[in-house]
KETIMI-129394 format. One record per residue (C-alpha): residue number from 1; residue in three letters; x, y, z. Coordinates in Angstrom, 1 decimal, m for minus. Each point is the difference from the previous one (the first is absolute). Example, Ala and Ser with C-alpha at 12.3 -4.5 7.8 and 13.67 -1.06 7.14 Angstrom:
% residues 2
REC resi resn      u      v      w
REC    1  ALA   12.3   m4.5    7.8
REC    2  SER    1.4    3.4   m0.7
This chain:
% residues 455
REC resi resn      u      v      w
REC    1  UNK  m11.0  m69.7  191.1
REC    2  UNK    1.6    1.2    3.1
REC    3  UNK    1.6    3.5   m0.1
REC    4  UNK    4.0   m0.3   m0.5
REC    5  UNK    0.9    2.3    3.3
REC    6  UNK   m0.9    0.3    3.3
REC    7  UNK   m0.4    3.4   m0.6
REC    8  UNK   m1.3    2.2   m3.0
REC    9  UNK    2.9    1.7   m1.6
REC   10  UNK   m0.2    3.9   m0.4
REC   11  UNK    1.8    1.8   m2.8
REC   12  UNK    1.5    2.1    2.9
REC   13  UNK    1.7   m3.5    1.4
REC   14  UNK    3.7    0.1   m0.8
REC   15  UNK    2.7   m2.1   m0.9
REC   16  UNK   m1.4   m3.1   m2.3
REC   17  UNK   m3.4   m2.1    0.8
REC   18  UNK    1.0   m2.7    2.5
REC   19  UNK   m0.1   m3.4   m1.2
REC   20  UNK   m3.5   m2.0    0.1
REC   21  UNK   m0.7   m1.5    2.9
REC   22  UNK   m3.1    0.3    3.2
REC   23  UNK    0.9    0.4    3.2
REC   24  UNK   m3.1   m0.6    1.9
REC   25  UNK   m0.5   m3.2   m2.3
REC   26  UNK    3.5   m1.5    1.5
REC   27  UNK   m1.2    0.9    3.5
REC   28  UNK   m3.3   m1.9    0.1
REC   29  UNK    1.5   m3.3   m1.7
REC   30  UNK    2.4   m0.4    2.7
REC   31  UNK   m2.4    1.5    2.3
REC   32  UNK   m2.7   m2.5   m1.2
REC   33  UNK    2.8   m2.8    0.4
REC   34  UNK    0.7    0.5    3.5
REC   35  UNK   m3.6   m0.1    1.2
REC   36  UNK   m1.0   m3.2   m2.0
REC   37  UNK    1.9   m3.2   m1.1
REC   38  UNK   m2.6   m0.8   m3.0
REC   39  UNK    0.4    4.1   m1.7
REC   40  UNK    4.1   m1.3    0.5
REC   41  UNK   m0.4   m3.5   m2.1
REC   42  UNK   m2.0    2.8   m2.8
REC   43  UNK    2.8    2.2   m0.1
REC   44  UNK    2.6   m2.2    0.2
REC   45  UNK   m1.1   m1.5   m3.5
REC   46  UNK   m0.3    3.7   m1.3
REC   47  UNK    3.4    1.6    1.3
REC   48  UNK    4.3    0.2    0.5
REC   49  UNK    1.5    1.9    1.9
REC   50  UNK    1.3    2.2   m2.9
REC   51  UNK   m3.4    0.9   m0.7
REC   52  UNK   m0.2    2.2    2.8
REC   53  UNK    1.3    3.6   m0.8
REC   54  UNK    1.0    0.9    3.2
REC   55  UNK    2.6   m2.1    1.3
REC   56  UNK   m0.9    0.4    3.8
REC   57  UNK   m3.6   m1.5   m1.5
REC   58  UNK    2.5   m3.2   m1.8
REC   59  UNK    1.7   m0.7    3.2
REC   60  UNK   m3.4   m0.1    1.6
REC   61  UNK   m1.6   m2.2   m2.4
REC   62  UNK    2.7   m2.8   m0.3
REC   63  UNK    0.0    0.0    3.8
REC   64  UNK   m3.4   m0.6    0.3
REC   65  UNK    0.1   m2.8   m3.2
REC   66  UNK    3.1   m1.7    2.0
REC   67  UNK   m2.4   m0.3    3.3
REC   68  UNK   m2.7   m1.3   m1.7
REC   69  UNK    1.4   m2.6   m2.1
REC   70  UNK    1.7   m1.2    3.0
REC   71  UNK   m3.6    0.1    2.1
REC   72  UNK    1.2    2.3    2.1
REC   73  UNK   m2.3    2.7    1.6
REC   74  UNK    0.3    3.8   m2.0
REC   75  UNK   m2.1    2.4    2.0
REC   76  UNK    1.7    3.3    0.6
REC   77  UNK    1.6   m1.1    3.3
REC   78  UNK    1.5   m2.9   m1.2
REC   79  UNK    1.3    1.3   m3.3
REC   80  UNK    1.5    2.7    1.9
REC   81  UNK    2.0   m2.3    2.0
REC   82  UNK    1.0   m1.9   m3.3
REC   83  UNK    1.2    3.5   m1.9
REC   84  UNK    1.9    0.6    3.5
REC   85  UNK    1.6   m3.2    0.0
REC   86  UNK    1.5    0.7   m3.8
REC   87  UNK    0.8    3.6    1.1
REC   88  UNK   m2.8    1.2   m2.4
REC   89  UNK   m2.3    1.7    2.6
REC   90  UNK    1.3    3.8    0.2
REC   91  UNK    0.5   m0.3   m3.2
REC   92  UNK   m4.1   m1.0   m1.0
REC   93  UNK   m0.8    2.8    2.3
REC   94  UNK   m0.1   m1.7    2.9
REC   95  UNK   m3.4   m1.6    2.0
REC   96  UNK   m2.0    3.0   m0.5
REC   97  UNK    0.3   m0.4   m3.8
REC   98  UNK   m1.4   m3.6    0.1
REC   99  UNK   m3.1    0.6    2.0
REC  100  UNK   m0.3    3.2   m2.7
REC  101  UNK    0.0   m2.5   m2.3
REC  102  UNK   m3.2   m1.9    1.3
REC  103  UNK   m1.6    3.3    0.0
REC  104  UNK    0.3    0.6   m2.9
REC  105  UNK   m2.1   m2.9   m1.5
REC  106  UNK   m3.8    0.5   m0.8
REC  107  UNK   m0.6   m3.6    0.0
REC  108  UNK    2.4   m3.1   m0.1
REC  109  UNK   m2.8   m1.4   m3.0
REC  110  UNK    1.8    2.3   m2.4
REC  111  UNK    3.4   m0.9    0.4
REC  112  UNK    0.0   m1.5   m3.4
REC  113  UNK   m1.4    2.9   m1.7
REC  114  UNK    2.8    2.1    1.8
REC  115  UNK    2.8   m2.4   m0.9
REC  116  UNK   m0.9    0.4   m3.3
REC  117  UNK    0.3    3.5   m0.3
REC  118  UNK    3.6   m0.7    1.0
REC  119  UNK    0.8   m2.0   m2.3
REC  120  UNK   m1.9    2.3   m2.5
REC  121  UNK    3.1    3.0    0.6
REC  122  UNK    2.7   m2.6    0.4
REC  123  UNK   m0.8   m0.9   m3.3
REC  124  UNK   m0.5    3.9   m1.6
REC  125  UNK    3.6    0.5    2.3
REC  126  UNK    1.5   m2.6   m2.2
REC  127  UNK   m1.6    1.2   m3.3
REC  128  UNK    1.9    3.3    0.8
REC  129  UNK    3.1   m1.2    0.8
REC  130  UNK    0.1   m1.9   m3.0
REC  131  UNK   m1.0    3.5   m2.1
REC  132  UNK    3.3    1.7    2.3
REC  133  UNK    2.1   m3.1   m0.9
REC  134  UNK   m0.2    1.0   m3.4
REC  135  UNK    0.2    3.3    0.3
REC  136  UNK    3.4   m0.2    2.0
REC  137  UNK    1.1   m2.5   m2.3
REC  138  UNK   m0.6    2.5   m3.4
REC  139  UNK    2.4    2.4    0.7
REC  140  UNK    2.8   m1.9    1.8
REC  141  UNK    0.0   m2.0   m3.0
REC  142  UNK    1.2   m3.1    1.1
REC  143  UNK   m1.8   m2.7   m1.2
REC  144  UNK   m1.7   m0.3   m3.2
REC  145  UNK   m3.4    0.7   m0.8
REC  146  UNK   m0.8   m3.4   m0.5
REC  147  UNK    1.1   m0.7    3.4
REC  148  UNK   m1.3    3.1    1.4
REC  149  UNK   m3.5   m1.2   m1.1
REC  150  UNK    0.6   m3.9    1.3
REC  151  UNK    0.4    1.6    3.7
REC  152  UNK   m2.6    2.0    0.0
REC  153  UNK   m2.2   m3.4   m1.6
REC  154  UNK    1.6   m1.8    2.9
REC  155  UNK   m1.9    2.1    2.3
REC  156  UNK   m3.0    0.6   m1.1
REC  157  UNK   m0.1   m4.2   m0.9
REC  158  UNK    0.6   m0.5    3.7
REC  159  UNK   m3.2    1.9    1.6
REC  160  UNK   m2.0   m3.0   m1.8
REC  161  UNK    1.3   m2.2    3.5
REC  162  UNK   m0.4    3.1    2.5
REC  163  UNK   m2.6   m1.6    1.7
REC  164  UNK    2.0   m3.1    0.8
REC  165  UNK   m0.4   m0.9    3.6
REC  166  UNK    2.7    1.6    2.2
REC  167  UNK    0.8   m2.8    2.4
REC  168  UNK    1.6   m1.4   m2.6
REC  169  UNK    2.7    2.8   m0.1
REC  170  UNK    0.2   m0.5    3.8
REC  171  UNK    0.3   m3.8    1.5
REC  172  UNK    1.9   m2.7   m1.3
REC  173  UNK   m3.0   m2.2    1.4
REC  174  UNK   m2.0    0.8   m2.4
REC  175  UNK    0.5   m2.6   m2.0
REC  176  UNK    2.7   m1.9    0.9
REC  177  UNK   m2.3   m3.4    0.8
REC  178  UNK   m0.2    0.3   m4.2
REC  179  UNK    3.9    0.1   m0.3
REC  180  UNK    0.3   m2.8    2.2
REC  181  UNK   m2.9   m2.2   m1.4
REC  182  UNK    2.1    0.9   m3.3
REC  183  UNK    3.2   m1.5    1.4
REC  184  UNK   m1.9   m3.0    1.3
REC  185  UNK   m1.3   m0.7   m3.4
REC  186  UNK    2.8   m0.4   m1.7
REC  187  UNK    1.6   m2.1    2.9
REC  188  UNK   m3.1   m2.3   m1.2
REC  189  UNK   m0.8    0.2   m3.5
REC  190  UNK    3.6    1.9   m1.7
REC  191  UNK    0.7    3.1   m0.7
REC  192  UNK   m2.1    1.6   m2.3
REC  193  UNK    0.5    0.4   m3.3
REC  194  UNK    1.2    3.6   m2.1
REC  195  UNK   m0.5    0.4   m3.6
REC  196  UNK    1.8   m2.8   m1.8
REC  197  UNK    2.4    0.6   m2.3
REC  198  UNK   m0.2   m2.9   m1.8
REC  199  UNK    3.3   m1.0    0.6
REC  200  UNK   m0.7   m3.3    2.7
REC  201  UNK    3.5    0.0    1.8
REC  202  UNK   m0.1    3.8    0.5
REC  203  UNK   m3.6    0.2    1.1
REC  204  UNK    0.8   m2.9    2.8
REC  205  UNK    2.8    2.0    0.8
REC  206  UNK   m1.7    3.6    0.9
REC  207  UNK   m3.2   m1.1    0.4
REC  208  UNK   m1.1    1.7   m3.6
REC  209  UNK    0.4    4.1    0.3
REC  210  UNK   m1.9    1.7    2.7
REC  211  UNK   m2.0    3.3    0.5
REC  212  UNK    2.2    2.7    0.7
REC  213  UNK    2.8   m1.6   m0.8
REC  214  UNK    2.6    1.1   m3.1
REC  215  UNK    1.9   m2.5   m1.5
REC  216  UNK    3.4    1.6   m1.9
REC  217  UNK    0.7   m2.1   m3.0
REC  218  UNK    3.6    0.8   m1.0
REC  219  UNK    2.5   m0.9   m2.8
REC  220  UNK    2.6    1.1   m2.7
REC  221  UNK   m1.4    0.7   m3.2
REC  222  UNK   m1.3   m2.6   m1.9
REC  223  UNK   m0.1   m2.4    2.2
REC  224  UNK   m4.3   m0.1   m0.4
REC  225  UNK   m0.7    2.4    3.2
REC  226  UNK   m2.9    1.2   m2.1
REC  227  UNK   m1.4   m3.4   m1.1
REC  228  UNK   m0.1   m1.3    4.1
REC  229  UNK   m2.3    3.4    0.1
REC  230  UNK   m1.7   m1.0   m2.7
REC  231  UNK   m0.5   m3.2    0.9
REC  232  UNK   m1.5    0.8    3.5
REC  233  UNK   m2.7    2.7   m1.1
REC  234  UNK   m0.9   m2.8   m2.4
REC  235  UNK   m0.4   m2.7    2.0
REC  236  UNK   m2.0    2.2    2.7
REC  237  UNK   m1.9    1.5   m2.7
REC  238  UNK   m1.1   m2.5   m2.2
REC  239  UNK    0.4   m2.7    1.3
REC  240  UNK   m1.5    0.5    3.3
REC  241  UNK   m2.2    3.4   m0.7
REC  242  UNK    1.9    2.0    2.4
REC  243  UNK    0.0    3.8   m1.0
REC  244  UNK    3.3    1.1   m0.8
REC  245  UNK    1.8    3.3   m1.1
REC  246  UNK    3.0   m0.9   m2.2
REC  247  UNK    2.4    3.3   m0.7
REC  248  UNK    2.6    0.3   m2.4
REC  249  UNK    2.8    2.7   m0.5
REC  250  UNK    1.8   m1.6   m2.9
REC  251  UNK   m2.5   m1.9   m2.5
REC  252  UNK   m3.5    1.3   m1.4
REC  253  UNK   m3.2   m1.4    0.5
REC  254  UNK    0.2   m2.4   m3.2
REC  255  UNK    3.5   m1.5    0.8
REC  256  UNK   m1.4   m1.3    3.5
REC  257  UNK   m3.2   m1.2   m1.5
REC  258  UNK    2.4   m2.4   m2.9
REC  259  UNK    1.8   m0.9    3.2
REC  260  UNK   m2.8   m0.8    2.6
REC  261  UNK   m1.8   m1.8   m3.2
REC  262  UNK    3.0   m2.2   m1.2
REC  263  UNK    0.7   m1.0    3.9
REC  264  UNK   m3.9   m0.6    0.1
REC  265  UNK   m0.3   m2.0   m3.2
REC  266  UNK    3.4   m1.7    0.1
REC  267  UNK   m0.3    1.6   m3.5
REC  268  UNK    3.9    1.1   m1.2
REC  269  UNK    0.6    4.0    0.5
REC  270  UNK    1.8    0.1   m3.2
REC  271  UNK   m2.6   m1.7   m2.3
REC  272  UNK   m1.6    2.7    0.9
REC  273  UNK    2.3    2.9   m1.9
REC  274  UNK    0.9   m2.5   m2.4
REC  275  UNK   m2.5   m2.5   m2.2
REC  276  UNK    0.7   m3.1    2.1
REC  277  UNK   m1.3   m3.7   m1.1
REC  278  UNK   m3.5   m1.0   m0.8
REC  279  UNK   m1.2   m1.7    3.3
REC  280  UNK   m3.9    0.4    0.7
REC  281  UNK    0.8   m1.7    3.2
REC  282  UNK    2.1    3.2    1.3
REC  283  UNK   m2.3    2.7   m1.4
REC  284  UNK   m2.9   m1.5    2.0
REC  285  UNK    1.7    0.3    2.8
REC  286  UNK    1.1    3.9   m0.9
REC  287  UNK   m3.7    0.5   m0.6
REC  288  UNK   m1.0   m1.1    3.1
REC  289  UNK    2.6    1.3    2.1
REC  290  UNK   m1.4    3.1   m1.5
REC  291  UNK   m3.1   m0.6    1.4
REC  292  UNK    1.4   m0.6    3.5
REC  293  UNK    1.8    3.3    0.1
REC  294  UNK   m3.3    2.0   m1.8
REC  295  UNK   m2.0   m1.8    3.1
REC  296  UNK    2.6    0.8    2.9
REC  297  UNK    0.7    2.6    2.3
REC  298  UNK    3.4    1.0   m1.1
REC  299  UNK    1.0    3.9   m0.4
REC  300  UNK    2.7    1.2   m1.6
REC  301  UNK    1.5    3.3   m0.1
REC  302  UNK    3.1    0.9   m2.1
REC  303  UNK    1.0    3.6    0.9
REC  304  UNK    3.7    0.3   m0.2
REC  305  UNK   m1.1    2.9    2.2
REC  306  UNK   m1.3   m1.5    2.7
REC  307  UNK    0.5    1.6    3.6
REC  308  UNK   m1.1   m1.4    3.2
REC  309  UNK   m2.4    2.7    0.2
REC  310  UNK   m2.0   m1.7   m3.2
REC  311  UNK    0.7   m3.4    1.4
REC  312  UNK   m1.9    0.9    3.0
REC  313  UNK   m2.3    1.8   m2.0
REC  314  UNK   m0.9   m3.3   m2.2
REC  315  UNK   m0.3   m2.0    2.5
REC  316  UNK   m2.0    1.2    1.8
REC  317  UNK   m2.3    0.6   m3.0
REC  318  UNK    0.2   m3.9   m0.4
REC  319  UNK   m0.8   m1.1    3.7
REC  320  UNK   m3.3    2.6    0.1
REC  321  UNK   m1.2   m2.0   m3.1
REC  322  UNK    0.5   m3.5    0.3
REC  323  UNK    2.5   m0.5    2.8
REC  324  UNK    3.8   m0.9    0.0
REC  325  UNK    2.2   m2.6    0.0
REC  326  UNK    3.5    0.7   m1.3
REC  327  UNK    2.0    2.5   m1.4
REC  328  UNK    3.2   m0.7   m2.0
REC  329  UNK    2.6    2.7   m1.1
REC  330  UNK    2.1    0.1   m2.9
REC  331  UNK    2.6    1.1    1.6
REC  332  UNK    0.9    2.3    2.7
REC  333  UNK    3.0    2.0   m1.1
REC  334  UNK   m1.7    1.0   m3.2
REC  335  UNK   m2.6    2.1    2.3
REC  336  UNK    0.6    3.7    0.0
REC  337  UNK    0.6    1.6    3.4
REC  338  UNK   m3.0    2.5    0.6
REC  339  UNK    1.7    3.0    2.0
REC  340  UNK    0.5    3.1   m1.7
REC  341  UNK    2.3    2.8    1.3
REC  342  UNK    1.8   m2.0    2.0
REC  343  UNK    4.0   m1.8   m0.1
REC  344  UNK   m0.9   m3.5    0.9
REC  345  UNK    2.2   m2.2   m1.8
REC  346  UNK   m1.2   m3.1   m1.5
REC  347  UNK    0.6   m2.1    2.6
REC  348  UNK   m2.0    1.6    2.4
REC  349  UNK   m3.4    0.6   m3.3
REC  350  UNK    0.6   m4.4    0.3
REC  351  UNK   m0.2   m0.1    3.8
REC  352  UNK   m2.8    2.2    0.2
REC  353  UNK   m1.8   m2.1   m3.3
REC  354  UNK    0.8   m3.2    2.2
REC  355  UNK   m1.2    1.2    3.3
REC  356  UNK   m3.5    1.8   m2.0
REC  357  UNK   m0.3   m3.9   m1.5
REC  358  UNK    0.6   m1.6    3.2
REC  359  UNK   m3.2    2.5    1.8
REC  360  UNK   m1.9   m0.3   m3.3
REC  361  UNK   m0.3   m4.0    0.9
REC  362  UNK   m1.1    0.3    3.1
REC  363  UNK   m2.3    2.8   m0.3
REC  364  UNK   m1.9   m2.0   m2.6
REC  365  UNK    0.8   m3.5    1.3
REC  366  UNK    1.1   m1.5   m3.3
REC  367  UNK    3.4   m1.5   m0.8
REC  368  UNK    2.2    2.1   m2.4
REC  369  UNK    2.4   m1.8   m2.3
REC  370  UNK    3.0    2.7   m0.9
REC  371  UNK    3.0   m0.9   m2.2
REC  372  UNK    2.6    1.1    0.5
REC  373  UNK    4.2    0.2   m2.1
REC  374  UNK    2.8   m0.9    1.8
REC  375  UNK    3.6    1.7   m0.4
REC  376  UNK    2.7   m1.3   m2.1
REC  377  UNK    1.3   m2.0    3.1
REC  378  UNK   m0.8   m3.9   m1.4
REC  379  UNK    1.8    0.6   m2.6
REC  380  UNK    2.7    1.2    1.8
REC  381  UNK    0.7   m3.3    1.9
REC  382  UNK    0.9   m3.2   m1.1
REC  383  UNK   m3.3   m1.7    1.2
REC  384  UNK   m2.8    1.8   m1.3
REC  385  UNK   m2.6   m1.0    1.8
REC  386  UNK   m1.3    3.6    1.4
REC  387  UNK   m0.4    1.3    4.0
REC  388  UNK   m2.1    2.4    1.4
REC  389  UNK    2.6    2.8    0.4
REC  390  UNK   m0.2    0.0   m3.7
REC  391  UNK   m3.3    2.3   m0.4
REC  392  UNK    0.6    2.8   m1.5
REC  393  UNK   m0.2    3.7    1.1
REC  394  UNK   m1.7   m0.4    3.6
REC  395  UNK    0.5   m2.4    3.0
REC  396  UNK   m3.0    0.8    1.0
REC  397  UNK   m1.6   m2.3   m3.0
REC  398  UNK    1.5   m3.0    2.4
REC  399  UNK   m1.3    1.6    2.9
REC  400  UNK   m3.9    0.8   m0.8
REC  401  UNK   m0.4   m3.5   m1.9
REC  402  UNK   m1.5   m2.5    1.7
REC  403  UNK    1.2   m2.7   m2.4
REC  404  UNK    2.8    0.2   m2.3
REC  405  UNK    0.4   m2.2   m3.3
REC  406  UNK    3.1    0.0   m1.8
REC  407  UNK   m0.3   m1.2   m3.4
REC  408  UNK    3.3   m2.1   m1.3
REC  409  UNK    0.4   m2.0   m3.8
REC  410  UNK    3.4   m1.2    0.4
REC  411  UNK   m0.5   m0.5   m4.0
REC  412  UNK   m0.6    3.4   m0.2
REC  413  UNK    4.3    0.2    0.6
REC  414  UNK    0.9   m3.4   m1.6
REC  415  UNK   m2.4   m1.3   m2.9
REC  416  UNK    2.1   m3.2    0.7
REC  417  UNK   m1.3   m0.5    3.3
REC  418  UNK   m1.4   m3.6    0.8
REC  419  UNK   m3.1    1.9    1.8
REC  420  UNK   m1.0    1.8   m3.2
REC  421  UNK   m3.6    0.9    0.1
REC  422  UNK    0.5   m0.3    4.0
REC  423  UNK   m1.0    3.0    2.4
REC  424  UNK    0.6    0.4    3.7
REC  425  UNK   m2.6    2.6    1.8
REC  426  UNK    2.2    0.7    3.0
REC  427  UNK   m2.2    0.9    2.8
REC  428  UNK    3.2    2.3    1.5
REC  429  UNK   m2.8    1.9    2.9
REC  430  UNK   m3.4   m1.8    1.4
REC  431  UNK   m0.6    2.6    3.0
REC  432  UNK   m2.4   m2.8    1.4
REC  433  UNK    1.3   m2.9   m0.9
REC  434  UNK    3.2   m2.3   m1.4
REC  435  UNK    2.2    0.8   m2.9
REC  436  UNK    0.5   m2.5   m3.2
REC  437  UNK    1.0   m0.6   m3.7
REC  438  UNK   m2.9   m1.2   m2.0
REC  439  UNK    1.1   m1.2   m3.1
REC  440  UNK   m2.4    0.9   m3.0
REC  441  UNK   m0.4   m0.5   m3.7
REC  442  UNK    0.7    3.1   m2.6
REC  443  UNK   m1.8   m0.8   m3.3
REC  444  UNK    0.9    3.5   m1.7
REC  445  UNK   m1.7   m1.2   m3.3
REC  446  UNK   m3.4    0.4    1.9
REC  447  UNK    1.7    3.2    2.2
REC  448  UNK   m1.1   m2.2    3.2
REC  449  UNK    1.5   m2.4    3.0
REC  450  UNK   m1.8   m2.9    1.2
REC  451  UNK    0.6   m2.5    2.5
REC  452  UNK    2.6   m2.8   m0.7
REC  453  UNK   m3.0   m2.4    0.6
REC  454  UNK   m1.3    1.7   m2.7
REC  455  UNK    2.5   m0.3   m2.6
């Protein structure tokens, strides 16, 4: 273990310890990767420019990463003429600096040994600014301590990648052969596929839901907002083994279990509370429906509590374990806001839930399925059929969703109506591609929707 400072520390010092970091370590990398092109491909795998505690030494380093990438020369004369060229130069100290830089190497072999010492006091930096986050964020008490502790996980979670290669952070060509190859492919062979949601018309629609993506799923009470939930963690779940996190505000663990079972089974949710007909035929099925469910990857979590903090928190705990694949929320304005001390009204506590969703789904590359209420505003108008500036509370629900679903039964408003049993998914927002109804099946006796095929 390399000591923390460049120099001992005296109880005679004053003011507080500087932060760790070694000076004479940062000099000889860079010094190392001017003299040889080989100690410059080590280093380059090892360090980022934020690694580097002094930010002449940053400047410096993704100078000398930008010249070598491109196979461009990066002695000390022509790195000086780069750093002029950007205006950098007076700034780094000038040419003298650069050629004190090669000086100060022992030996170009040990660049990697340097470079990691680097990385070494980046990392201990970070661990103590995520100990001072908390601190500060104690006693101006405003966040909770359930968030206070998520930031400070989100940290620490990220020095598990500080060792990514910094070109990557630096070039657009690193790999942008990949994205085009990518573009290519589907020009040839399709797009490819999301997660299907079992739903035939939809999936062909969007393409099945994507990493990163969150897909708002929005409707009036009763209209079976929780059921389309339901019945995409089930079909990713069991029927196609795809882990899945499944969280409800509104109904405990046993009443989504009789749903996902009677949808599963095709086994009536009421013969359930009630003693329904003898029919071996339909308790085989239960049985083994139970079975699927027992055998799959489907979580649930009913905490009429639940923050976005916890979300986080779970799934997270979920993708270390066995991996990711969808997240469904039952539904977003039951979520508490997670600010304390503060006057945000709830408008804002939704935005900031939305906006938290929307960077939780791309940080962990999964799609997240979030339902959603709308306002009393269908019901106001003579056609019912709903529109997206009906959600409820925030705009910005519209504006972080990559797709939005709005859920209409028109028999849900006229039990006369000739489409009884009828449902129209109305795709009202597909950020990457076309907008559509997709008209589905509601069989509320098995709390499920199905395809018309299917019917």
């Amino acid at each position: 273990m390399t000591d923390l400072y460049d120099e001992p520390l005296t109880d005679d010092r004053p003011g507080p310890p500087p932060p760790p970091f070694n000076g004479s370590a940062e000099m000889a990398v860079l010094g190392a990767m001017i003299l040889s092109a080989r100690a410059a491909e080590e280093v380059i795998e090892i360090l980022k420019p934020a690694h580097f505690y002094r930010p002449v030494h940053a400047t410096i380093y993704a100078t000398l990463v930008d010249l070598h990438t491109q196979g461009q020369a990066h002695d000390p004369i022509a790195l000086g003429n780069r750093l002029e060229r950007d205006g950098e130069l007076t700034r780094c100290g000038g040419r003298p600096y650069l050629f004190d830089l090669v000086h100060a190497v022992p030996t170009a072999a040990q660049a990697e040994a340097h470079a990691e010492i680097v990385r070494e006091k980046a990392a201990l930096r970070q661990v103590l600014e995520a100990a001072s986050g908390m601190t500060r964020s104690i006693y101006s008490r405003e966040l909770s301590p359930d968030e206070i502790v998520q930031n400070a996980f989100d940290t620490l979670e990220g020095l598990t990648g500080i060792s990514d290669t910094a070109a990557d952070d630096l070039s657009v060509g690193v790999d942008i052969m990949e994205t085009v190859a990518e573009i290519v492919d589907i020009r040839e062979n399709g797009p490819k596929e999301g997660l299907a949601t079992g739903f035939v018309d939809l999936d062909d629609l969007t393409g099945g839901l994507q990493p990163g993506q969150v897909i708002l799923i929005a409707a009036r009470p009763a209209m079976g907002k929780s059921v389309l939930g339901g019945d995409f963690a089930r079909h990713t779940a069991i029927r196609n083994n795809v882990p899945t996190l499944f969280f409800s505000l509104e109904m405990s663990r046993k009443e989504l279990e009789k749903r996902f079972l009677s949808a599963h089974a095709r086994y009536p949710l009421h013969w359930m509370k009630h003693k329904g007909p003898i029919d071996d035929a339909a308790v085989a099925r239960l049985v083994n429906a139970g079975k699927d469910m027992h055998a799959s990857p489907l979580h649930i979590v009913a905490d009429t509590g639940i923050t976005l903090a916890k979300i986080r928190s779970h799934c997270r705990r979920v993708q270390r374990r066995q991996g990711l694949g969808l997240v469904v929320i039952d539904y977003l304005q039951l979520m508490g806001g997670e600010s304390m001390g503060s006057n945000d009204n709830r408008q804002q506590e939704v935005s900031r839930i939305s906006r938290g969703l929307k960077t939780l789904a791309m940080d962990l590359q999964v799609p997240i399925v979030a339902l959603s209420q709308l306002n009393r505003g269908p019901e106001q108008r003579q056609d019912k059929r709903p529109m997206v500036s009906d959600l409820r509370e925030s705009g910005s629900l519209e504006q972080d969703a990559d797709v939005v679903i709005l859920l209409h039964r028109e028999d849900a408003y006229d039990k006369e109506s000739p489409r009884a049993g009828e449902a129209d998914l109305i795709v009202a927002k597909h950020r990457n591609g076309p907008t559509a109804t997709i008209t589905v099946a509601f069989q509320g006796h098995y709390a499920r929707f199905v395809d018309m095929a299917a019917t």
